[in-house]
N, C-alpha and C positions, 0 to 999 in steps of 0.2 A: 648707365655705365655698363653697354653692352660687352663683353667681352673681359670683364674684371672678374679673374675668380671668387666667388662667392656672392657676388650683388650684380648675377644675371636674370636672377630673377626664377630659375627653375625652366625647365623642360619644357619646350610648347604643348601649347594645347592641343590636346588632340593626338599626339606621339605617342610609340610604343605600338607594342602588337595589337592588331584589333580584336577585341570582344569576340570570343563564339557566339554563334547563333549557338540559345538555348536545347535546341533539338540536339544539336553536334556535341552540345557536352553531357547533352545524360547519354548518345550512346558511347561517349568516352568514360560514363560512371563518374566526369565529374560533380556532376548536378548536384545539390545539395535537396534532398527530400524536403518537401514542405509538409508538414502533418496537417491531417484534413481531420477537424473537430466536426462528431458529428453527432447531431443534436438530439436525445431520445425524445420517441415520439410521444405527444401528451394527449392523455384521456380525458375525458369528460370528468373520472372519479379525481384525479388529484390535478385538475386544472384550477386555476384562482376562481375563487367566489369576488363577490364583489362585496365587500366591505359593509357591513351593518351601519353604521352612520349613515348610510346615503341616503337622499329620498329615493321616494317613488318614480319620479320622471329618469334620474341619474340610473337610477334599476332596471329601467326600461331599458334604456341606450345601451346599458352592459349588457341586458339579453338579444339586443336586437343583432350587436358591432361584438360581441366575446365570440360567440362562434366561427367567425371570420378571421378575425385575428391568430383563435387556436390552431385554425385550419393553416396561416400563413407561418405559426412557428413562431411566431411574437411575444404571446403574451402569456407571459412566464412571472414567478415571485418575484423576481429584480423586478419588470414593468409594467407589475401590478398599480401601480401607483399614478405611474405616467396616464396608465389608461384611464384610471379612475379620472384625473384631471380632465381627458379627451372625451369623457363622458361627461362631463359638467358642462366643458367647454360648450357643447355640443346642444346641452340643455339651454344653457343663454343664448345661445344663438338663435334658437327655436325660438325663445321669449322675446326678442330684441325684433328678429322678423314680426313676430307676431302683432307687436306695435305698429303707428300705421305713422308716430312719434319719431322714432326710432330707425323704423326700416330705409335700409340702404343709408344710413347715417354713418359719418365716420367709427363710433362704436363698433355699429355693425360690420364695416367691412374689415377692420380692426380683427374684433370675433371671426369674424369668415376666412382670415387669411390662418388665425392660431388653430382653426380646426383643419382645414385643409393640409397646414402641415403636421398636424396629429393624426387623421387620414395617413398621410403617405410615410408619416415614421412607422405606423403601422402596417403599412402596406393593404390599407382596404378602402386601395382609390389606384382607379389605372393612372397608369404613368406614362400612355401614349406609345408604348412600344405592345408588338403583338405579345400572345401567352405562349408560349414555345414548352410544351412537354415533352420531354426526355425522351424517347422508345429504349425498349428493352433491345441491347445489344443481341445480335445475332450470334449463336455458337457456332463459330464456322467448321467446326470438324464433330458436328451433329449427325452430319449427311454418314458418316464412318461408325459411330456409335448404334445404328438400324442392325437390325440382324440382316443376315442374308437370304436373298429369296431361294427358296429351292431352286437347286440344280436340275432341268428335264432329263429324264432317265437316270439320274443319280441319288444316292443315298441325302437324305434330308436332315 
């Protein structure tokens, strides 16, 4: 019922003023700040331990994969747990391969796919894209901050 006041249905899609491009509205201050949570960095001293109940083998895999993890920023008191599991995981799998029963059996690729993606939640497995580091931003008015070189024949 095109054209009946109230059961048109609303405004076409797509009508009205168009969107800024986000650049155009922070230099209009309209941009709305987004707060940037940033993460302290964790030491060796008050990094997760791995849990007393575990074996030996699961102790192993925490010493081999926790350092990597620390180093990614992961593996913190919340996902202390998660890993723990990613170290188990990690241990059957060992075991499962190790079988000749087992190996590449449905079990196993089962286990191979939960650790893979225990790997990549923790980020200690490439992900096919290059490692891109940051450089330090250059101070562009550095060159102005130098003293001045003596002037020839002038006071110093």
């Amino acid at each position: 019922m095109a054209g009946v006041k109230g059961r048109s249905g609303g405004a076409r899609p797509n009508s009205g003023p168009k969107r800024r491009d986000p650049k155009a509205a922070w230099l209009t201050g309209a941009a709305k700040r987004r707060p940037v949570a940033v993460a302290p960095l964790r030491t060796p001293a008050d990094a997760p331990r791995c849990p007393t109940d575990a074996d030996d083998e699961t102790r192993q895999v925490w010493d081999e994969l926790g350092p990597h993890a620390l180093a990614q920023g992961t593996l913190d008191e919340r996902t202390a747990f998660a890993f723990l599991l990613l170290c188990r995981n990690v241990v059957f799998e060992r075991k499962l391969a190790a079988s000749p029963l087992t190996c590449a059996g449905s079990d196993h690729r089962g286990m191979l796919m939960r650790v893979e993606a225990g790997l990549t939640r923790f980020r200690l497995t490439a992900n096919g894209q290059p490692i891109v580091v940051a450089e330090e931003p250059k101070d562009e008015w550095s060159e102005f901050l130098e003293p001045w070189p003596a002037l020839p024949g002038g006071k110093a």
